[in-house]
C-alpha positions in Angstrom: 0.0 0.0 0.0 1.9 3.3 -0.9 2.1 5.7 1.7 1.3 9.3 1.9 2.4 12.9 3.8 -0.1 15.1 4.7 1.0 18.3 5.6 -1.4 19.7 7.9 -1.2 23.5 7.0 -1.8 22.4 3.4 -5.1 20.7 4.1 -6.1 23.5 6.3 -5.0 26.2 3.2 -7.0 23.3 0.3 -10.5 24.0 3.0 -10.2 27.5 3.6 -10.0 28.2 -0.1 -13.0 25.8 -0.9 -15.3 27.5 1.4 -14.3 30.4 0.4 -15.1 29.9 -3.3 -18.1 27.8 -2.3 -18.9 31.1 0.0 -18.8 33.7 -2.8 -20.7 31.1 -5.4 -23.9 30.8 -3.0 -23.4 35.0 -2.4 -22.8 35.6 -6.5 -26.3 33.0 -7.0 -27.9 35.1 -4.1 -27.3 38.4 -5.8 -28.2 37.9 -9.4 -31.3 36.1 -8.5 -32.2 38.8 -6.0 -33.0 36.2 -3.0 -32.8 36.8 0.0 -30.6 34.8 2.8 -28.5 35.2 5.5 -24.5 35.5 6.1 -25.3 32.6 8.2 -27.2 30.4 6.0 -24.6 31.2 3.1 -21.7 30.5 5.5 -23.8 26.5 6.3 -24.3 26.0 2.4 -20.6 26.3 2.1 -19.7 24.2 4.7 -21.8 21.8 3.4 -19.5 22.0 0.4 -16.5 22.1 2.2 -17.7 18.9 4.4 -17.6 16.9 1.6 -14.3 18.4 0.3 -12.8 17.3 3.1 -14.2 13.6 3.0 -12.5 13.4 -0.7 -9.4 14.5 0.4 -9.3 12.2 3.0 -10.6 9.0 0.9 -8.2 10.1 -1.7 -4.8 10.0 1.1 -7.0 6.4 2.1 -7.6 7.9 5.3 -11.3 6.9 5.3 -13.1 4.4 2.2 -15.8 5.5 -0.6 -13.5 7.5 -2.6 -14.9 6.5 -5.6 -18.6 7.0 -4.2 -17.8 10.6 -3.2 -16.5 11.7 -7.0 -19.5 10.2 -8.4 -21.2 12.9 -10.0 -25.0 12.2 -8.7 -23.1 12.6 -5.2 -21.7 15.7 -6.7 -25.3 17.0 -7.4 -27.2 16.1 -4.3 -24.0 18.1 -2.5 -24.7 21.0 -4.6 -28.7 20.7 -4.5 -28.2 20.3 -0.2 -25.8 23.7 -0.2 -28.5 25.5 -2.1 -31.7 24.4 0.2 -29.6 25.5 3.0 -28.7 28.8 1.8 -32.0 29.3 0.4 -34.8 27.4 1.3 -37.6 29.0 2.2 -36.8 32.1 1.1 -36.8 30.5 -2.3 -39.3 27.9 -3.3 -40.9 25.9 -6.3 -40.0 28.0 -9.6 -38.2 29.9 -7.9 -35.7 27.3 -6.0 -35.1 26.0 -9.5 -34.3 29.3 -11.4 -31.6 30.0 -8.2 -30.2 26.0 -8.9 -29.6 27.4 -12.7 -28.2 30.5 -11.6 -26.0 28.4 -8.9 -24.7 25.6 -11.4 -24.2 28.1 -14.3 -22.1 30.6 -12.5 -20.3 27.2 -10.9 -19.5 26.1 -14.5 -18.5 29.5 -16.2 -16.1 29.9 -12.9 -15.2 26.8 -12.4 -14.3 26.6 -16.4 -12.1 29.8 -16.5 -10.0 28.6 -13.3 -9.3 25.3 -14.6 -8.1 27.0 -17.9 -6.1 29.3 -16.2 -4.4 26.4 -13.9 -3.2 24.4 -17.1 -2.2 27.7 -18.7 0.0 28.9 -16.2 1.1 25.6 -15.0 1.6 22.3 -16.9 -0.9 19.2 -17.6 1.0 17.5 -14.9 1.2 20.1 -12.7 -1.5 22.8 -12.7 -1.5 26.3 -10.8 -4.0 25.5 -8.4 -3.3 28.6 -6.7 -4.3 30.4 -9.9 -6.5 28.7 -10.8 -9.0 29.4 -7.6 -7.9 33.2 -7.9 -9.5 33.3 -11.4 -12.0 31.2 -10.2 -13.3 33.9 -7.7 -12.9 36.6 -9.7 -15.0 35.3 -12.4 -18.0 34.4 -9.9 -17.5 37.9 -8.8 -17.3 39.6 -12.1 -20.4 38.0 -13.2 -22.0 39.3 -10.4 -21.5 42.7 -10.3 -20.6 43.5 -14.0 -22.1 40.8 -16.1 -25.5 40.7 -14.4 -25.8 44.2 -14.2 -25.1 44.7 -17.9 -28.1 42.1 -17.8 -30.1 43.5 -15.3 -29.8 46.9 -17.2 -31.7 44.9 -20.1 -34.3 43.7 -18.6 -35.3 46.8 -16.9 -35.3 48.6 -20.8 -37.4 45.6 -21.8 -39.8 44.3 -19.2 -39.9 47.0 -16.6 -40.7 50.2 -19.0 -43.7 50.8 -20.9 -44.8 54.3 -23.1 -46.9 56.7 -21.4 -49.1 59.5 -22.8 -50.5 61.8 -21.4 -52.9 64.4 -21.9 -53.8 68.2 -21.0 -55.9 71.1 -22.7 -55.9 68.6 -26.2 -51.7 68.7 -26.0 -49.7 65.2 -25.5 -46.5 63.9 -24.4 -45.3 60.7 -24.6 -42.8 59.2 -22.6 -41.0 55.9 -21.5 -41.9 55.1 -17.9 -39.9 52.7 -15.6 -42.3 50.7 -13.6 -41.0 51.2 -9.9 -42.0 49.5 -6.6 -40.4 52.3 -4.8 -42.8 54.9 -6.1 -45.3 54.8 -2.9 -46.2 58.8 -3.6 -49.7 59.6 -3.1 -51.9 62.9 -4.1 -52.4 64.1 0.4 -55.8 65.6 -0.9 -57.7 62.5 -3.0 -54.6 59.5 -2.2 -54.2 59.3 -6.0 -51.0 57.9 -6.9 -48.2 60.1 -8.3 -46.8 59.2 -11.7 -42.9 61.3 -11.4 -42.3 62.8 -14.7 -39.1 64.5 -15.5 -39.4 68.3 -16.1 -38.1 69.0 -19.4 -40.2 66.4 -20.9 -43.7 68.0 -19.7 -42.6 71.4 -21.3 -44.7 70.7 -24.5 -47.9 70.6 -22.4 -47.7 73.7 -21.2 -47.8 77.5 -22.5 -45.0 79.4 -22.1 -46.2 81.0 -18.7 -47.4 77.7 -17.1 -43.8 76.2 -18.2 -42.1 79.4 -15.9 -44.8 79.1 -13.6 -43.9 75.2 -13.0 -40.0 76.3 -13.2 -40.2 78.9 -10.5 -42.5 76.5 -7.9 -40.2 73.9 -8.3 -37.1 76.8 -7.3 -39.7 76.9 -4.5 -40.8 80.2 -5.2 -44.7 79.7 -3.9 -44.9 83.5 -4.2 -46.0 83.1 -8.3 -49.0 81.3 -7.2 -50.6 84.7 -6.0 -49.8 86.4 -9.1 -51.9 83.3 -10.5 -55.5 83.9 -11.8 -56.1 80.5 -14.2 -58.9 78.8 -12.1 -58.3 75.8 -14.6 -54.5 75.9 -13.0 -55.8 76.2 -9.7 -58.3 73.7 -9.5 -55.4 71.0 -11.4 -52.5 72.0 -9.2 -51.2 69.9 -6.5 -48.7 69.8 -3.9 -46.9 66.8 -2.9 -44.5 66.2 -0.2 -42.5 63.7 0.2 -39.2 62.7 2.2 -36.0 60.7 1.5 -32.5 59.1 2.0 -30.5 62.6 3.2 -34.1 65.1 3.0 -36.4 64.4 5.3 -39.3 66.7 4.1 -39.8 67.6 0.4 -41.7 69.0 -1.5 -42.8 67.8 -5.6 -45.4 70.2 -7.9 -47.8 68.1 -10.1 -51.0 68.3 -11.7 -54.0 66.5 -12.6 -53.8 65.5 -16.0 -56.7 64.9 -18.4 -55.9 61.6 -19.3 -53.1 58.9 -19.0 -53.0 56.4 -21.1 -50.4 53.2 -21.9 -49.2 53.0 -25.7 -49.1 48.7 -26.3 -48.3 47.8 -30.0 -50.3 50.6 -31.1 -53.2 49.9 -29.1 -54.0 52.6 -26.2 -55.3 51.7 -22.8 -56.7 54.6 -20.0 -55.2 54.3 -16.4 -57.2 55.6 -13.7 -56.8 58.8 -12.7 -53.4 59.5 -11.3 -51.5 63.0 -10.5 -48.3 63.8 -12.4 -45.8 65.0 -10.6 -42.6 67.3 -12.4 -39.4 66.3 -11.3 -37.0 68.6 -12.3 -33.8 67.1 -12.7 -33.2 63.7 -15.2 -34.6 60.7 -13.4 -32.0 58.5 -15.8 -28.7 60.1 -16.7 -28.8 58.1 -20.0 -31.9 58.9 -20.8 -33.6 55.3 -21.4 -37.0 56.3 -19.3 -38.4 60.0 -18.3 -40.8 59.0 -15.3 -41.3 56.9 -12.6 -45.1 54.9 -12.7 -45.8 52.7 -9.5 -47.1 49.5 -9.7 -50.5 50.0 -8.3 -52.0 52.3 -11.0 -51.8 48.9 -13.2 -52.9 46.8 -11.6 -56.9 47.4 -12.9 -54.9 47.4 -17.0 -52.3 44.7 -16.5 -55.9 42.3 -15.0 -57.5 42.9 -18.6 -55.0 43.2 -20.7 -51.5 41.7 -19.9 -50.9 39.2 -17.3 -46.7 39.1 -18.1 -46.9 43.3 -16.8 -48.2 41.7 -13.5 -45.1 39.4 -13.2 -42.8 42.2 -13.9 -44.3 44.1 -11.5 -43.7 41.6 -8.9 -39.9 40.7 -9.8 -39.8 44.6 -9.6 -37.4 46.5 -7.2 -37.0 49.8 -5.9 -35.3 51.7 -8.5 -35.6 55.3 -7.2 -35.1 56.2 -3.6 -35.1 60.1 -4.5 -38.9 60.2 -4.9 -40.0 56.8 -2.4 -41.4 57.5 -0.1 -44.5 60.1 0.9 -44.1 61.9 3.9 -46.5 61.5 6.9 
């Protein structure tokens, strides 16, 4: 029987770096998939993973039998499918628990891919750089998750979580590209309306040239203009709506009541409820990709009739916008 030296420090070095990679997997699957879990629980899913490590190494030294039996790859799985009810489960169920298994083995298989490459590339077929190899390992997971999935995230909010909006005063319309967002919890303090946060400049063709300044200086917060005011069509349309975040605890939005809102589908037009539109003055999306901020709740009675995938984005929706969350009280 040959005989083996196990150095102690080495083994010790072989576990720390398997948890660790086992550690930032279940926190990389976590963050993409947006569930939620614990330090804790991620910190028992790896040492799940790191359990088992440590039973190969030792079967392989012929400390302890079943070496064979532990590489066997439907072993391998109900490992991996063990780590991820412990991290997750049950935060994440059914549908759910299966889209985070995807996420878990493809991020495991990209990274897992990359470091093995870059072992044999810097080392030898004989002799890998192990070292290396788990370096590149990690810092694909993490890449994926902070610059590759946002790159995707960024997608999927052009292209599930926006919709057009029109809307209409006084026989003028806008149209603009709204962002559906859960953090939008505004309401109208006189009827409880919700508020639909439109950026400034994209409003402008609504308005006269006076109503335009008059909208510019109130937003300045120069309430003075309002005495100077005579429309009772302006009066009777304006609103006031405060509001407090992150770093301003009491603020204050201008809006209106619009004539009509409606949602531009394929060419097919559908009226929201009555909602206040509230002018943001600043850009709501330094690129430009959306103009205004709708929350969820004004479509609910549209996505119900019309378009039951809206409701689903709505409920894998997150809160986008802090600025303009949450109303004040």
């Amino acid at each position: 029987m040959p005989g083996y030296v196990i150095y102690l420090d080495t083994l010790i070095l072989k576990l720390l770096a398997n948890f660790f990679f086992e550690f930032i997997l279940l926190w990389a699957t976590a963050q993409v998939t947006k569930t939620s879990t614990k330090p804790s629980r991620i910190a028992l899913g790896a040492s799940i993973g790191t359990f088992h490590y440590l039973l190969f190494l030792l079967a392989g030294y012929r400390l302890i039998p079943y070496y064979g039996l532990l590489k066997f790859f439907p072993i391998l799985i109900a490992v991996s499918i063990l780590m991820i009810f412990a991290t997750f489960y049950p935060n994440s169920k059914g549908k759910k628990l299966l889209q985070t298994a995807a996420y878990f083995y493809g991020i495991g298989f990209i990274s897992a891919g990359a470091g093995l490459a870059a072992g044999y590339l810097f080392g030898s077929p004989a002799n890998p750089q192990s070292t290396v190899g788990v370096l590149v390992s990690i810092s694909t997971i993490l890449i994926i998750a902070e610059l590759g999935w946002g790159i995707v995230q960024k997608r999927i909010y052009q292209n599930v979580y926006q919709l057009s909006v029109r809307i209409i005063l006084d026989q003028n319309s806008v149209d603009v590209m709204a962002l559906i967002d859960t953090g939008n919890k505004l309401k109208d303090p006189l009827t409880k309306q919700p508020v639909i946060v439109v950026e400034q400049n994209a409003l402008l063709p609504l308005f006269d040239q006076t109503t335009a300044m008059l909208f510019q200086e109130l937003n300045l917060g120069n309430m003075n203009v309002l005495s100077d005011n005579t429309d009772e069509n302006f009066a009777v349309r304006f609103r006031v709506i405060p509001f407090s975040t992150i770093g301003k605890e009491k603020g204050m939005l201008v809006g209106f009541r619009p004539d009509l809102i409606e949602i531009i589908d394929n060419k097919e037009k559908y009226q929201l409820d009555r909602a206040i539109i509230a002018v943001y003055q600043h850009k709501l999306d330094k690129e430009g990709s959306y103009q205004a901020l709708i929350p969820p709740e004004l479509l609910d009675k549209y996505n119900n009739a019309n378009h039951s995938y809206l409701h689903k984005s709505i409920e894998r929706g997150e809160q986008k916008h802090a600025t303009t969350s949450q109303p004040q009280r």
